[in-house]
MARBA-3410 file (N, C-alpha, C, O; in Angstrom, 1 decimal):
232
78.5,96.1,162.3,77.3,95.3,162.0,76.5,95.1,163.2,76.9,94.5,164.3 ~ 75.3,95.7,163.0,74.5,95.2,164.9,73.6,94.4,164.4,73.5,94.5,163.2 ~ 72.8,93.3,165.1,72.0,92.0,165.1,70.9,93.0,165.7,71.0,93.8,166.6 ~ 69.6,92.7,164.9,68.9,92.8,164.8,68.2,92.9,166.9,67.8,93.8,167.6 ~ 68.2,91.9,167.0,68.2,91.5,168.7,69.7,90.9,169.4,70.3,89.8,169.1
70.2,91.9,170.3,71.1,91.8,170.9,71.0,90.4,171.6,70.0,90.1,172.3 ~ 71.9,89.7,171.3,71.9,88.3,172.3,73.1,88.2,173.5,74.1,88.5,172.9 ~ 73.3,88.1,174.5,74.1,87.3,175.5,74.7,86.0,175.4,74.1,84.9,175.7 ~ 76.2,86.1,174.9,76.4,85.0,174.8,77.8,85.3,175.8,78.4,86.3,176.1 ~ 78.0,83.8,176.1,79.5,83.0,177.0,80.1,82.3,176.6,79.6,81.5,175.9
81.6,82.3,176.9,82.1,81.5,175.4,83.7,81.3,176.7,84.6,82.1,176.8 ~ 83.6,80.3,177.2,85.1,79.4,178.0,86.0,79.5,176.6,85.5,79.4,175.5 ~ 87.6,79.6,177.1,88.3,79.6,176.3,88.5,80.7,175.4,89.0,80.4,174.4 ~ 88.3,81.5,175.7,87.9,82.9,174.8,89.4,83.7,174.3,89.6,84.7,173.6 ~ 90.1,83.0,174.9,91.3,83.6,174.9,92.1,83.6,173.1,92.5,84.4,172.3
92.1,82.7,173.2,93.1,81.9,172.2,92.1,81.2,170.9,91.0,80.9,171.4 ~ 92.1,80.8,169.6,91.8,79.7,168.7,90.6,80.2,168.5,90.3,81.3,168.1 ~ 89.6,79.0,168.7,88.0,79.7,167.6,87.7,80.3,168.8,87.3,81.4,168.5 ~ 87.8,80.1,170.4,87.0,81.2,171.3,87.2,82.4,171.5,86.6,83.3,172.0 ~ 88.6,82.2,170.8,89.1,84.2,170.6,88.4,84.7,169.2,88.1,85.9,169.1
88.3,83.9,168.1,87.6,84.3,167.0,86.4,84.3,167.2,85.9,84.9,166.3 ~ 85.7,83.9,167.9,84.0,84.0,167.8,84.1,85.1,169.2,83.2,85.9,169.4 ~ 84.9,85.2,169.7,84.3,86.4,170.6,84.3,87.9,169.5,83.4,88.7,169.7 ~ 85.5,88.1,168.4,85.2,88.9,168.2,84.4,89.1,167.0,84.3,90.1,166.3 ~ 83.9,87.9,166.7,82.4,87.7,165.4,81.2,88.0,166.4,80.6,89.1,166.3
80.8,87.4,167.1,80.1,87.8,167.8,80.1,89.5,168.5,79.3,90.4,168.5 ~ 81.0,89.5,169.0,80.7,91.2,169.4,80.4,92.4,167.6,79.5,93.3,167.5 ~ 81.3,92.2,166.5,81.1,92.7,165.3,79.9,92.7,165.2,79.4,93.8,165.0 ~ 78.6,91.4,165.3,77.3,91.4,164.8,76.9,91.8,165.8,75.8,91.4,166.0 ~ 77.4,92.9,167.0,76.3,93.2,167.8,75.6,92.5,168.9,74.4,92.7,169.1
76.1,91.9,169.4,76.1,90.7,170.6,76.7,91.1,171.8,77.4,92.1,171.6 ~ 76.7,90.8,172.7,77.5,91.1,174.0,78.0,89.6,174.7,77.3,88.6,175.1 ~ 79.3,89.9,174.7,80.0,89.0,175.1,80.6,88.5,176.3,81.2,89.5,176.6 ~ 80.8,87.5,177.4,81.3,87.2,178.4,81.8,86.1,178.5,81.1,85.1,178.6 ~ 83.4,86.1,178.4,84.4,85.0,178.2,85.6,85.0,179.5,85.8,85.9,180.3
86.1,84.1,179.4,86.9,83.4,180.4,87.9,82.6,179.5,87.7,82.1,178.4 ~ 89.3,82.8,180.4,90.9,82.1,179.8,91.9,82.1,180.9,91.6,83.0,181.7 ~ 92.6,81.5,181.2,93.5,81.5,182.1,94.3,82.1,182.0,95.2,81.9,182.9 ~ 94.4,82.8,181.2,95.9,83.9,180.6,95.6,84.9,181.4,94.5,85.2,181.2 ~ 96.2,85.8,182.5,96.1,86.7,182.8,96.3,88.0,181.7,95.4,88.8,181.7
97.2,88.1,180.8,98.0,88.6,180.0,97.0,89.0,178.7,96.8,90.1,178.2 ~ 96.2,87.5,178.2,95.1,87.9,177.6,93.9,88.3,177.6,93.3,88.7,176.6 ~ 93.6,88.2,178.6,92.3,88.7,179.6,92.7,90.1,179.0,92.4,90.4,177.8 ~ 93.3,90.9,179.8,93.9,92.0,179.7,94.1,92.6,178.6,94.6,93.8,178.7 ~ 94.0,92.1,177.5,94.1,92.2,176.3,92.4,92.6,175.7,91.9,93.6,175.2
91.9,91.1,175.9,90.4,91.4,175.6,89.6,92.9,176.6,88.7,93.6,176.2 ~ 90.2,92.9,177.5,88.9,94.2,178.1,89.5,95.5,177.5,88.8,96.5,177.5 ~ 90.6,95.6,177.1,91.2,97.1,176.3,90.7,96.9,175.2,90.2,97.9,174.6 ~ 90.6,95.9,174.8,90.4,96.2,172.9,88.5,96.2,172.9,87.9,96.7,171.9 ~ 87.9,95.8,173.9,86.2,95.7,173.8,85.5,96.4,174.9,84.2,96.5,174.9
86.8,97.0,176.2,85.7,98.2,176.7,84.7,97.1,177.6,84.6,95.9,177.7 ~ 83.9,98.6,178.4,83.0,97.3,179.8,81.8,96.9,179.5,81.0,96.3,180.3 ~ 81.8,97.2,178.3,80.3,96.5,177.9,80.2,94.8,177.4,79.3,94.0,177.1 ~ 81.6,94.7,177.6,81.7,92.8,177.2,82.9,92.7,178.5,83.8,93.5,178.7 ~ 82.6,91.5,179.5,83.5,91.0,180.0,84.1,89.8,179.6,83.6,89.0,178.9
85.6,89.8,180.4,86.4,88.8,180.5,87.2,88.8,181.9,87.7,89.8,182.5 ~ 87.2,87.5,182.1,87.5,87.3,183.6,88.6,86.1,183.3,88.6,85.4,182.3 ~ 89.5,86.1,184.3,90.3,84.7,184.6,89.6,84.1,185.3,89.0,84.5,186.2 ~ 89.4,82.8,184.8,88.9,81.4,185.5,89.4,80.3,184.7,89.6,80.1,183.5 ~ 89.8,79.5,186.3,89.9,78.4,185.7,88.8,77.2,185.7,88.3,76.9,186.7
88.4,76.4,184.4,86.9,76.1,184.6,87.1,74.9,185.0,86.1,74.2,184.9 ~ 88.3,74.0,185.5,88.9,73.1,186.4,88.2,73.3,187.9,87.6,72.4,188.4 ~ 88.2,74.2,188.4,88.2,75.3,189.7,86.6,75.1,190.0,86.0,75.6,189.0 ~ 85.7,74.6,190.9,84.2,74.6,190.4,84.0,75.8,191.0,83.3,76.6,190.3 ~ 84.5,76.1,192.0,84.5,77.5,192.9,84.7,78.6,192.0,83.8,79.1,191.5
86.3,78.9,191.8,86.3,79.7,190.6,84.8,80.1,189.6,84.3,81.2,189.7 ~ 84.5,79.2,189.1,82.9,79.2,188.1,82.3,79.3,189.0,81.2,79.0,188.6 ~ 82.3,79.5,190.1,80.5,79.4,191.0,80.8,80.7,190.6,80.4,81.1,189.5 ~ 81.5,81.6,191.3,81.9,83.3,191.3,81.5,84.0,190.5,80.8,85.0,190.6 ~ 82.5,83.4,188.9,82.6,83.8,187.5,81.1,83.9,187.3,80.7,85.0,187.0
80.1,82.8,187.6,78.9,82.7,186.6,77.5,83.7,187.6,76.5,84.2,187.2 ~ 77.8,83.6,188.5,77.3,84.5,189.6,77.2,86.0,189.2,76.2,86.7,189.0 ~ 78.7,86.3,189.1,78.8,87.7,188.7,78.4,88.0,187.6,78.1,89.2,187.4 ~ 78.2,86.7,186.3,77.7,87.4,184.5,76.5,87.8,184.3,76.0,88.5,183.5 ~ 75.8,86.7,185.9,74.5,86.8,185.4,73.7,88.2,186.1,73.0,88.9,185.4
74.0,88.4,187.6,73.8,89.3,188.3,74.2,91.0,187.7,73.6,92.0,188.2 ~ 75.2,90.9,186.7,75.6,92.2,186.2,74.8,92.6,184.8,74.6,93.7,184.4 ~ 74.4,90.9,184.1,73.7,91.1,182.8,72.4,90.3,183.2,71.7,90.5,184.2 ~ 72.2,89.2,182.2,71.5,88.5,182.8,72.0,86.9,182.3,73.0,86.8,181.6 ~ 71.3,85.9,182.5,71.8,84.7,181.8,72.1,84.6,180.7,71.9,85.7,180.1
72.5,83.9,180.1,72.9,83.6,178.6,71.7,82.9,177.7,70.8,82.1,177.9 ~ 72.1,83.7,176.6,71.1,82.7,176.0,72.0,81.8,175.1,71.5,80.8,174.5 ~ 73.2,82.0,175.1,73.9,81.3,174.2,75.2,81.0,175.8,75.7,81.8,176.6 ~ 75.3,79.6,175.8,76.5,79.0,176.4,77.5,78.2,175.6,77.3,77.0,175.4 ~ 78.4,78.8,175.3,79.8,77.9,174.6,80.7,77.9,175.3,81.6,78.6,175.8
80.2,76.2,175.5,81.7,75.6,176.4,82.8,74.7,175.4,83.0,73.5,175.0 ~ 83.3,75.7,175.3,84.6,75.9,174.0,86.3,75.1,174.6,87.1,74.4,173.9 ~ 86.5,75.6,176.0,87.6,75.6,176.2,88.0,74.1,176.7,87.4,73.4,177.5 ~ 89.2,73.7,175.9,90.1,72.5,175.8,91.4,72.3,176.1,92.2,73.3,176.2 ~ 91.9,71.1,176.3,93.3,70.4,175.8,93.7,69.2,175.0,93.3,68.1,175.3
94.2,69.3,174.4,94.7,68.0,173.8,96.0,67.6,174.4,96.9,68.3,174.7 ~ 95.9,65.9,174.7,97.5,65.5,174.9,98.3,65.8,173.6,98.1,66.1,172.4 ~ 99.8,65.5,174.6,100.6,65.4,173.4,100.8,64.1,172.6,101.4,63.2,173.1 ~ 100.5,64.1,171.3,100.9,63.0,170.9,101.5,61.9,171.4,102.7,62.1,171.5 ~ 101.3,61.1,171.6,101.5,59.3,172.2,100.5,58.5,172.4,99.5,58.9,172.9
100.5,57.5,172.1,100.8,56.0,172.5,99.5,56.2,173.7,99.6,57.3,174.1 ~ 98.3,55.3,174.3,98.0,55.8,175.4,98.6,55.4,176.8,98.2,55.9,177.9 ~ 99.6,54.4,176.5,100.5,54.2,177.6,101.8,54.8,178.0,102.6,54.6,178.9 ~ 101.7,55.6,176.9,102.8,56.6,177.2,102.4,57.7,177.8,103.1,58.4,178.5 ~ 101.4,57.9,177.7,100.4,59.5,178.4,100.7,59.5,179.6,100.3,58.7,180.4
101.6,61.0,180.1,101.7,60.8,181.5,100.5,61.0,182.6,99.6,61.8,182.2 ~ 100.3,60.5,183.7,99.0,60.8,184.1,98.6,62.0,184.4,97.5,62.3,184.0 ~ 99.3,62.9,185.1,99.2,64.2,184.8,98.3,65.0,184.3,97.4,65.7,184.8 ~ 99.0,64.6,182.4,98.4,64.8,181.7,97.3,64.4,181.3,96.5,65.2,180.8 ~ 97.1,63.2,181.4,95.7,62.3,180.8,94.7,63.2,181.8,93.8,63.9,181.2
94.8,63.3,183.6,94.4,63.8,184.4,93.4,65.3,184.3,92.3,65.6,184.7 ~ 94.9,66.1,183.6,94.1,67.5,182.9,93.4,67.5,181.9,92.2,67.9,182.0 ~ 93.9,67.0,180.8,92.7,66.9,179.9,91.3,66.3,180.0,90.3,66.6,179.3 ~ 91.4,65.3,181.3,89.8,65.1,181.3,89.4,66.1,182.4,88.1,66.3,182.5 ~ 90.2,66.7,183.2,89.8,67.9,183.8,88.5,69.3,183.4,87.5,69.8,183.8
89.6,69.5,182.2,89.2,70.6,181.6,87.9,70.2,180.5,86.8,70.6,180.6 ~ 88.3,69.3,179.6,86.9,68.8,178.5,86.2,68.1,179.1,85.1,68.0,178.6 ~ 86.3,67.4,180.1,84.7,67.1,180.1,84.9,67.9,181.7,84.8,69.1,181.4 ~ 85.0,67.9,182.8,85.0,68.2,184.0,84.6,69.8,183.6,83.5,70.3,183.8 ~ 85.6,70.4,183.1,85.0,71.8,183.0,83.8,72.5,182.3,83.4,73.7,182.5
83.5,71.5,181.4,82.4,71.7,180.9,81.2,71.7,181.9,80.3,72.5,182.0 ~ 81.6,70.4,182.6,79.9,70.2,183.6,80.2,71.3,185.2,79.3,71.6,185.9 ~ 81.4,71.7,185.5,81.2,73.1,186.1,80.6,74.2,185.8,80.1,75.0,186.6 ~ 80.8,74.1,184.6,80.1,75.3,183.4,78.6,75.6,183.7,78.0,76.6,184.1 ~ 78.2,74.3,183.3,76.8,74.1,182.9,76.2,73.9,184.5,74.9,74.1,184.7
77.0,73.6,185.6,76.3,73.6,186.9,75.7,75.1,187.4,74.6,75.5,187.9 ~ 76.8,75.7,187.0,76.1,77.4,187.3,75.8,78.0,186.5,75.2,79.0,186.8 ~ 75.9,77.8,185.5,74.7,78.8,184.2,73.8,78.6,184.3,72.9,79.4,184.6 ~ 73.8,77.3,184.0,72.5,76.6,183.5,71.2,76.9,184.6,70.1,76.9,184.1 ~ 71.3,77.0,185.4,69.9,77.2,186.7,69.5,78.4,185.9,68.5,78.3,185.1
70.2,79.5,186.1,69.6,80.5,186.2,68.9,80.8,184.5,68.0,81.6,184.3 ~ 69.4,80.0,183.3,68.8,80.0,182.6,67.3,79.4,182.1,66.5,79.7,181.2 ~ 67.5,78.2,183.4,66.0,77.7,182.8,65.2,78.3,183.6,64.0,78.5,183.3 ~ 65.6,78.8,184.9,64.4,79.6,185.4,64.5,80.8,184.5,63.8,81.5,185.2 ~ 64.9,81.4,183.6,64.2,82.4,182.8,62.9,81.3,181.7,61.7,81.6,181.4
63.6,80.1,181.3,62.6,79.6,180.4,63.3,79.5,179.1,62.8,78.9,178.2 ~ 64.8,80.2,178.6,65.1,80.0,177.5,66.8,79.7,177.4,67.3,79.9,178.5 ~ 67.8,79.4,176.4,68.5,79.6,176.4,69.2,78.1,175.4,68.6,77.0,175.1 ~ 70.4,78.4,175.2,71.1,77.2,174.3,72.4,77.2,174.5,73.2,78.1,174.2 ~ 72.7,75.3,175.4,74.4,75.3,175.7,74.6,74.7,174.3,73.9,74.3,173.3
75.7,74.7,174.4,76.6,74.2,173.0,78.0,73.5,173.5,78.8,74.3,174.0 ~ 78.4,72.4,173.4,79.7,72.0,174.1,79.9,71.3,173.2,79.2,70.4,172.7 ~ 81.3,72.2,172.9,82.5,71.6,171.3,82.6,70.1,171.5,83.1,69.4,172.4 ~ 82.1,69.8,170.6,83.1,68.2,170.8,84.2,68.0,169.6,85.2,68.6,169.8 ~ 84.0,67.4,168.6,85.0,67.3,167.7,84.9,66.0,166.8,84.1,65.1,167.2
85.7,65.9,165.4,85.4,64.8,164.5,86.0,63.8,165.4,85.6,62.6,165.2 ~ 87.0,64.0,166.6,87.6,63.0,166.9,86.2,62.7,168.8,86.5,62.3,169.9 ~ 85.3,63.0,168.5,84.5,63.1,169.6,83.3,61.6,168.8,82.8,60.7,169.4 ~ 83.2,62.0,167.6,82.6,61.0,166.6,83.2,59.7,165.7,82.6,58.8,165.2 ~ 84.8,60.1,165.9,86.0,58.9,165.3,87.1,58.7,165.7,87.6,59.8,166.0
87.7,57.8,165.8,89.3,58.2,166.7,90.5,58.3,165.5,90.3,58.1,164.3 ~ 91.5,58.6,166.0,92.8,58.4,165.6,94.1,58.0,166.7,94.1,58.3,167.9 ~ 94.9,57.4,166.1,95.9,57.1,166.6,97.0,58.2,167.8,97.1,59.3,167.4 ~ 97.6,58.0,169.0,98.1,59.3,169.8,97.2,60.4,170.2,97.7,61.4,170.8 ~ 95.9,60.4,170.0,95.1,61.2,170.2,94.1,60.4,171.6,93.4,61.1,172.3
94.0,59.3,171.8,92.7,58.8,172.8,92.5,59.7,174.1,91.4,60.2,174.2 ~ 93.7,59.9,175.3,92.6,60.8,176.1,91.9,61.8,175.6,90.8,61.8,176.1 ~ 92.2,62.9,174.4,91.4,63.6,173.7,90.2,63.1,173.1,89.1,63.7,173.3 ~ 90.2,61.9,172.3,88.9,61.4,171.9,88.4,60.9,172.9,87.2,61.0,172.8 ~ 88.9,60.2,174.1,87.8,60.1,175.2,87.0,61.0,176.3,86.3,60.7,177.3
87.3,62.1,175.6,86.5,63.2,176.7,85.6,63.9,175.9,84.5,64.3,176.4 ~ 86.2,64.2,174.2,85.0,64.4,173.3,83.9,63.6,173.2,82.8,64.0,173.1 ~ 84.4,62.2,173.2,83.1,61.0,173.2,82.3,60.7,174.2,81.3,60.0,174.1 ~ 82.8,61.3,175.5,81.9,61.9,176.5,81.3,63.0,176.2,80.2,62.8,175.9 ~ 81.6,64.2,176.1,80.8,64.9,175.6,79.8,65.2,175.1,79.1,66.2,175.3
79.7,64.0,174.0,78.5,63.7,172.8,77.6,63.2,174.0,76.8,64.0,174.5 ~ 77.7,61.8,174.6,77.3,61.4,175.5,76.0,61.9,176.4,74.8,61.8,176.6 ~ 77.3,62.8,177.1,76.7,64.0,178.3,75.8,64.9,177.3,74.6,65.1,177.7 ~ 76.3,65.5,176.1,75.2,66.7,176.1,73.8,66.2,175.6,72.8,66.9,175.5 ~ 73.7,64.6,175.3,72.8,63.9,174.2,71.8,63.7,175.5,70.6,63.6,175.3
72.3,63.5,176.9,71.9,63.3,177.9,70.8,64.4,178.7,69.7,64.3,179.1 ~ 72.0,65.5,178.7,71.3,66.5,179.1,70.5,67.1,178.4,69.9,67.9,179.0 ~ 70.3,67.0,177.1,68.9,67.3,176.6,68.1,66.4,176.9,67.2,66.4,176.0 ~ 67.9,65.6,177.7,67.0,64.8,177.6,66.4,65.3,179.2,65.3,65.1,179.8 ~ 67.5,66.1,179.7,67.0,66.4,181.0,66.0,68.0,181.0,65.2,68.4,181.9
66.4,68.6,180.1,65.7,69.8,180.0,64.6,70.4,180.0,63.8,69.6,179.6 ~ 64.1,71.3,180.2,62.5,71.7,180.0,62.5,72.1,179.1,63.6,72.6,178.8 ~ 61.4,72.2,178.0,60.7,73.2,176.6,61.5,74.3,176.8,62.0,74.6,177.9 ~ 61.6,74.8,175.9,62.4,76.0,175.7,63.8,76.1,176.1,64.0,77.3,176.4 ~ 64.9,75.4,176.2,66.1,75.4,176.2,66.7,74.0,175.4,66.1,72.9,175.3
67.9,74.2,174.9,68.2,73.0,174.0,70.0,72.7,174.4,70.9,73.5,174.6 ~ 69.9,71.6,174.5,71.7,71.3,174.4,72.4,70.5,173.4,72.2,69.3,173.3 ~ 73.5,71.3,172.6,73.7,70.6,171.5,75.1,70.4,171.5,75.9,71.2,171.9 ~ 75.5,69.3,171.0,76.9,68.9,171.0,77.4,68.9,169.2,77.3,68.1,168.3 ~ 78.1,70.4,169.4,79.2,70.8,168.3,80.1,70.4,167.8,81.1,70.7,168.4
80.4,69.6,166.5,81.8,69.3,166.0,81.9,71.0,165.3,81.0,71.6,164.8 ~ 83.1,71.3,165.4,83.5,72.4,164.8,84.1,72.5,163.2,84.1,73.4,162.3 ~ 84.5,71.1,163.3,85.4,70.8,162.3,86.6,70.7,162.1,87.1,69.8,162.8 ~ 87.7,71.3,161.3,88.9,70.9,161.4,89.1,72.4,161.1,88.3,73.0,160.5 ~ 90.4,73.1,161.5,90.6,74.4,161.9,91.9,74.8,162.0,92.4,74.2,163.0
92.6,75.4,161.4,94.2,76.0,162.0,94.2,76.7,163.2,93.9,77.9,163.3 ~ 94.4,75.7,164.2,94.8,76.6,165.5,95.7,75.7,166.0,96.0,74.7,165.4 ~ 96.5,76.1,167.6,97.3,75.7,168.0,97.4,74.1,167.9,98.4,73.3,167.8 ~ 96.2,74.1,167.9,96.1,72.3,169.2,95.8,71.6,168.3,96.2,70.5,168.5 ~ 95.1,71.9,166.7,95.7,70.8,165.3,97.3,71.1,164.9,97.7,70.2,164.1
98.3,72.1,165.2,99.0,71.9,164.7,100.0,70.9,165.8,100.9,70.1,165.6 ~ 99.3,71.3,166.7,100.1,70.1,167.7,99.7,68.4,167.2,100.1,67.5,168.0 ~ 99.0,68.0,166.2,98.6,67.0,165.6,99.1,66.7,164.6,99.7,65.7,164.4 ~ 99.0,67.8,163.8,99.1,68.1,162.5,100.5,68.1,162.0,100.9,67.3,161.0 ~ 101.1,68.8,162.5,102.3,69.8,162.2,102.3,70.7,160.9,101.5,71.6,161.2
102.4,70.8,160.3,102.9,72.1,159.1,101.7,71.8,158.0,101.4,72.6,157.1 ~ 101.1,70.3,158.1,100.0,70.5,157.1,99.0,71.0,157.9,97.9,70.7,157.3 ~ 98.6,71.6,158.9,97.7,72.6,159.3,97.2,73.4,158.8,96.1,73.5,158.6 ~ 98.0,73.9,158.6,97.9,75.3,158.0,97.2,75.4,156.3,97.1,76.4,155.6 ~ 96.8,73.9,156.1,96.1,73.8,154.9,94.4,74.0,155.3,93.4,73.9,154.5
94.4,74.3,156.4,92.9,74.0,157.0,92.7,75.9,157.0,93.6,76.7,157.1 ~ 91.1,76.3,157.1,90.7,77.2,157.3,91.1,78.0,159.0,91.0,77.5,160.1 ~ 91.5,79.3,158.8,92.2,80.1,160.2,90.9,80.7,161.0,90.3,81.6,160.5 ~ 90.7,80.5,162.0,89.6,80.6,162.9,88.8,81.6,162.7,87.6,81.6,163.0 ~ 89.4,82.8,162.0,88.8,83.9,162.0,87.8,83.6,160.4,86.7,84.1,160.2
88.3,82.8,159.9,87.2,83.2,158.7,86.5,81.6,158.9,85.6,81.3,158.2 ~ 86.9,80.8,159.9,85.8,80.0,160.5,84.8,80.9,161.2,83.7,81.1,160.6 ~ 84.9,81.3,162.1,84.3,82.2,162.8,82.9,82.8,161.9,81.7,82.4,162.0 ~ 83.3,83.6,161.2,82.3,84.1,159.8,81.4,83.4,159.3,80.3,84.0,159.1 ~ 81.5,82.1,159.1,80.3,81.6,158.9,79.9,80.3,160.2,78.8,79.6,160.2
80.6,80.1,161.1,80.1,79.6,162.1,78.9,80.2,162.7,77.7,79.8,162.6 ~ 79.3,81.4,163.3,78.9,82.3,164.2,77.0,82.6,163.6,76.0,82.4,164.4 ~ 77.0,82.9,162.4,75.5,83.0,162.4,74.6,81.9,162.7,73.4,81.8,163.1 ~ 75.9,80.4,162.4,75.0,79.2,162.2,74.3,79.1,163.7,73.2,78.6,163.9 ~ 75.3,79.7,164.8,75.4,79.3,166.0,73.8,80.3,166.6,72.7,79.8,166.8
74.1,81.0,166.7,72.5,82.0,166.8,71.5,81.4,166.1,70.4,81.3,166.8 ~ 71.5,80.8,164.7,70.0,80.4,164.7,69.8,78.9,165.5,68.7,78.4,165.4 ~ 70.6,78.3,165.9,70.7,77.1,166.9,69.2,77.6,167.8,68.9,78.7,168.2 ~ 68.3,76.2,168.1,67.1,76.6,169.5,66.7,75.5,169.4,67.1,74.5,168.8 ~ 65.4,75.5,170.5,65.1,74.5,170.8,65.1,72.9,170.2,65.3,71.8,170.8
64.5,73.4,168.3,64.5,72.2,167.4,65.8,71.6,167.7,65.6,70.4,167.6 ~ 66.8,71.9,168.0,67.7,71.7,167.7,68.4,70.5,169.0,69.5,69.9,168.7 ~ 67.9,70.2,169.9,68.2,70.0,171.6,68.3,68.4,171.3,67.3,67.7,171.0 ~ 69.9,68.0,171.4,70.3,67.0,171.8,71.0,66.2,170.2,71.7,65.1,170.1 ~ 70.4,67.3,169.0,71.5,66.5,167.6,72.8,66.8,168.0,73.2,67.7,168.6
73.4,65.7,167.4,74.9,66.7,167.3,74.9,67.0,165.9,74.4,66.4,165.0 ~ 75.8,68.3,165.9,75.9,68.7,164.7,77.3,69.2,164.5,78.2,69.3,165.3 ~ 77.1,69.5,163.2,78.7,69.9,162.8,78.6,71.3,162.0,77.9,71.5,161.0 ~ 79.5,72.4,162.7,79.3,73.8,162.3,80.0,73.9,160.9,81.0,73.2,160.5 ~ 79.3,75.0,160.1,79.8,75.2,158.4,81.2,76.0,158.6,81.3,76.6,159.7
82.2,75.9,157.7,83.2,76.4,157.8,84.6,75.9,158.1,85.6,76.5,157.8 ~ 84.4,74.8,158.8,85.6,74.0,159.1,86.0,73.1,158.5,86.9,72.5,158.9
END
């Protein structure tokens, strides 16, 4: 299936869950893809199965350095994105919020919200000096409501909303930033919630299918709702 107009999109997390399903919805409709995971192992996986016309790199989006490099090289090899998905997460493990070791609390706000605004430090320039483009940073139902054993996760989603509701406010005409609920999804990090009723929820890949178009017609109108993608 090729898209009509090839788009450039970036997609953190690409390894694993919906970022490994939308990398390969997106390349199917003919898109060109450039994704990032910490997995050595899967990295390595993604460039055999899609070849050098889509990259994937290890980065950690913790690392601001790491991302200076990463986003340096995507743009200089292709050009900016028009599509940015800052996809990649953690969830604590289940507890109490006084039970959360710091550690942990520590990484998780590392990665969802910290790595998100690494992200968007080095993309984002070179996109608005082209004049167009659209971030997207996942947040979640729990980014808009809480639940119980879940709070450092809901407090980095509910920054999220926050921050991207923000940063569209900071933008020029022609670029939009929108904060994504995805919805609810069988992947690792609900079943680490969930346990075995997970798997009553839709599997990323046939989320992917009807996300992915919704996500391309996303633009300007669009800069600073949150919204919630179909399929989940």
């Amino acid at each position: 299936m090729k898209a009509e107009k090839s788009k450039r999109v970036v997609i953190t997390g690409a390894t694993r869950g919906l970022g490994r399903a939308m990398v390969a919805e997106f390349i199917r409709q003919g898109h060109i893809v450039a994704g990032c995971g910490r997995t050595a192992q899967r990295i390595r996986g993604l460039r055999t199965e899609y070849g050098e016309l889509h990259t994937f790199d290890v980065v950690d989006v913790t690392d601001d350095a790491e991302v200076r490099v990463w986003a340096k090289r995507v743009v200089q090899t292709g050009a900016p994105p028009d599509l940015l998905i800052n996809n990649a997460a953690l969830i604590n493990r289940s507890a109490p919020l006084w039970e959360v070791p710091v550690d942990e609390f520590s990484q998780v706000v590392a990665v969802n919200l910290k790595g998100v605004v690494n992200v968007i430090r080095h993309f984002l320039p070179p996109m608005i000096r082209r004049g167009t483009g659209v971030v997207i940073n996942f947040s979640s139902g729990w980014g808009r409501s809480t639940d119980a054993e879940v709070a450092p996760y809901c407090a980095t989603k509910w920054a999220i909303e926050g921050l991207t509701q923000a940063l569209a406010k900071e933008l020029p005409a022609g670029l939009a930033a929108i904060p994504l609920n995805p919805g609810i999804i069988h992947t690792e990090m609900l079943r680490s919630c969930f346990g075995p009723s997970a798997a009553s929820y839709p599997a990323p890949d046939n989320w992917a299918r009807e996300a992915v178009p919704f996500l391309l017609r996303l633009g300007p109108r669009d800069n600073g709702r949150p919204l919630t993608a179909p399929g989940g």
